[in-house]
N, C-alpha and C positions, 0 to 999 in steps of 0.2 A: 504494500500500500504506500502511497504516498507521502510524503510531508509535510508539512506546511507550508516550508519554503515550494517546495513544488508547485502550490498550490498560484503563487504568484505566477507563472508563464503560461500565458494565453496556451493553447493548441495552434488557434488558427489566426490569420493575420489578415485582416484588421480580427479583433478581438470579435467573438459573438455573444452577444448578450440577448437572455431571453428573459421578458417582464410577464409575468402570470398576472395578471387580474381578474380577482375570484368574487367582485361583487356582484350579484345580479344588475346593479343598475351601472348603467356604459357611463352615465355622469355622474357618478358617486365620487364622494370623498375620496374613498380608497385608488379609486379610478383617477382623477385629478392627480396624488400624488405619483401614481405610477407611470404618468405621462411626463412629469416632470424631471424626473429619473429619468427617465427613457432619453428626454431632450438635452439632458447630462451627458446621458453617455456617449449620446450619438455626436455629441459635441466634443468630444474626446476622441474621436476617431474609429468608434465602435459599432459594428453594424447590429442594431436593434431589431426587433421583433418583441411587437406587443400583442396578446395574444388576450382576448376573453373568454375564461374559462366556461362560464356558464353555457356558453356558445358551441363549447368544442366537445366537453365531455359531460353527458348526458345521465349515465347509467353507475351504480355505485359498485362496489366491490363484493363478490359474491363469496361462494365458499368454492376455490377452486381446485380444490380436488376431486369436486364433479363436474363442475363446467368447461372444462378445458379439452381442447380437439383434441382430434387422435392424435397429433405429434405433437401437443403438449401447447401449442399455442392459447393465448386468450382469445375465448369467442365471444367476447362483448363489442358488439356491434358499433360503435361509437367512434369520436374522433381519436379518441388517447392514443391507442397505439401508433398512428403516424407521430402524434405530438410529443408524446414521450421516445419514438427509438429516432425520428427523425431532425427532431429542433431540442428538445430536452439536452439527450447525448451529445450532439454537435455542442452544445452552448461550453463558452470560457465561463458564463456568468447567468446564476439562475435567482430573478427577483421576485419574490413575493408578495404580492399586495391586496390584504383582508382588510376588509371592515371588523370592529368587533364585535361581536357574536354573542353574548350568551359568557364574554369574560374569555374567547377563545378565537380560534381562525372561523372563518367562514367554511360551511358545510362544503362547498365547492374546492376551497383550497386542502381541506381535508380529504377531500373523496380524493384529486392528484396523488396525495402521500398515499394514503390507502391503495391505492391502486396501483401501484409502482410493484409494491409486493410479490405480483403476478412476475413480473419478467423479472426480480433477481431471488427467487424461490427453486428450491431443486427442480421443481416440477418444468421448469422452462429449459427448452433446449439452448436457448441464448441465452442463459441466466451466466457463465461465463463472461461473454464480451461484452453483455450490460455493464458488466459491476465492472468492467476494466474501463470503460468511456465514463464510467458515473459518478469517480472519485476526483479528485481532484482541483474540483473547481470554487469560485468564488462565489457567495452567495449576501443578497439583502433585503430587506425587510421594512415594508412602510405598511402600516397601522392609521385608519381613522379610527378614531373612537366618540363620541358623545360626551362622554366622561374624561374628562381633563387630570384626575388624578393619578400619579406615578402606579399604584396598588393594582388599578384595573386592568394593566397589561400584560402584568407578568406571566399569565398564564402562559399567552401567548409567545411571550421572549422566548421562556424557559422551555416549549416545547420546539421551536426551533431552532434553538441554540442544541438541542440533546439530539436532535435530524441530523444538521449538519454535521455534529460530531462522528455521527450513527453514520455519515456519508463520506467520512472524510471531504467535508466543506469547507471552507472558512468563510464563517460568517463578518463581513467587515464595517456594516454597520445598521443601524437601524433608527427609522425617522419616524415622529409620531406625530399625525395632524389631530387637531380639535373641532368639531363638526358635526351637524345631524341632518341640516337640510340640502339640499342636493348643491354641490359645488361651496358649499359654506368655508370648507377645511381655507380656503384661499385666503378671508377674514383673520385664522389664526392672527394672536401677536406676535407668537415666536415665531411666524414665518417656516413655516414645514415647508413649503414650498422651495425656495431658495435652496433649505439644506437636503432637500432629495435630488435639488439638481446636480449640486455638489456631491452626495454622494456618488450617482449617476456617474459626472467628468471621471473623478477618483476611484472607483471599483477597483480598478487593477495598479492602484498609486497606495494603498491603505495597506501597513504593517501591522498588526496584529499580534498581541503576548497572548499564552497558556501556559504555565508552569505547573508543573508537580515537584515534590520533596527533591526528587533528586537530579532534577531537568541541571542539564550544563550550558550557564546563562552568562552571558558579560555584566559589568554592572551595571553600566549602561542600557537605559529599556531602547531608548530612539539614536542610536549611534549611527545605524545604517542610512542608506542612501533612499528610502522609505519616509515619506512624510505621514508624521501622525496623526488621525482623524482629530477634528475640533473638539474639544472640551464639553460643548456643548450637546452634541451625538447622541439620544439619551436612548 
């Protein structure tokens, strides 16, 4: 598997980056920031693809130890599978972008994760070269919420911070807008807007620390040629 530092060099040149927007509505909150990111990256030299989940994949995650063809394929009839072996794998950079739910991701952006299962499962003949295109890459995370307090997202961080670990990802940052009525989040004070764009340019500019007890570290956190996300990143 990979390493972190791995995790920094694109595959493919210009960089690809794919934006997931998992809200049902095209002009939601969550949707606004993941455009704005998108207008980031693409502004950094990286070719984008924004992509509405609700649009693409239709059907949830079954028990596939029966529903699975005779050579072990999924036979869920929907968009995913182009989306996932064809734009997912290819991507340098995978973004996420939910409303919150119920204190969590959207139903939509959940059924993606759920669904993945299928092709890096024994049961998949390609469950080898999935998990070899599927590691490595850089991953981010924008959040509307209604609720403007710190408390209400964690749910959400903490299960995609535990994904991309579970992926070998590196998650390099995450933006939260404040919002409820359609395109509201823009109003923010702290300006979500601005710093998803910023994240967006930076995706593949962000250094990133993990230490464990016995990690072999400099003293120095930001010595490298790597500029560190803003302070404010929350």
């Amino acid at each position: 598997m990979p390493t972190d530092t791995d995790a920094y060099r694109p595959r493919n040149d210009p960089p690809r980056v794919l934006v997931l927007s998992s809200s049902p509505r095209r002009n939601g909150n969550s949707r606004v920031l993941a455009e704005s990111l998108a207008e980031g990256a693409g502004e950094a030299g990286s070719a984008v693809e924004l992509v509405h989940l609700p649009e693409v994949v239709s059907e949830g995650l079954r028990d596939c130890r029966e529903c699975r063809g005779p050579n072990g394929e999924c036979t869920i009839d929907d968009g995913y599978r182009d989306l996932f072996l064809d734009k997912a794998l290819a991507a340098d950079a995978l973004v996420y972008a939910t409303p919150l739910w119920w204190y969590g991701l959207s139903g939509h952006l959940k059924n993606f994760l759920d669904r993945m299962f299928c092709y890096i499962s024994e049961g998949c003949p390609e469950a080898e070269r999935v998990m070899s295109q599927l590691v490595g890459k850089r991953a981010a995370l924008v959040i509307s919420a209604e609720e403007s307090n710190f408390s209400a997202r964690l749910a959400v961080v903490h299960q995609m911070q535990e994904t991309c670990r579970y992926l070998h990802h590196t998650l390099v940052g995450i933006v939260v807008g404040t919002g409820n009525t359609r395109g509201e989040v823009r109003d923010d004070p702290t300006e979500p807007l601005v710093w998803a764009r910023e994240l967006g340019q930076r995706l593949f500019l962000i250094r990133t620390t993990d230490y464990q007890l016995d990690s072999d570290r400099a003293a120095a956190v930001w010595g490298g040629p790597e500029r560190p996300p803003p302070g404010h990143w929350r």
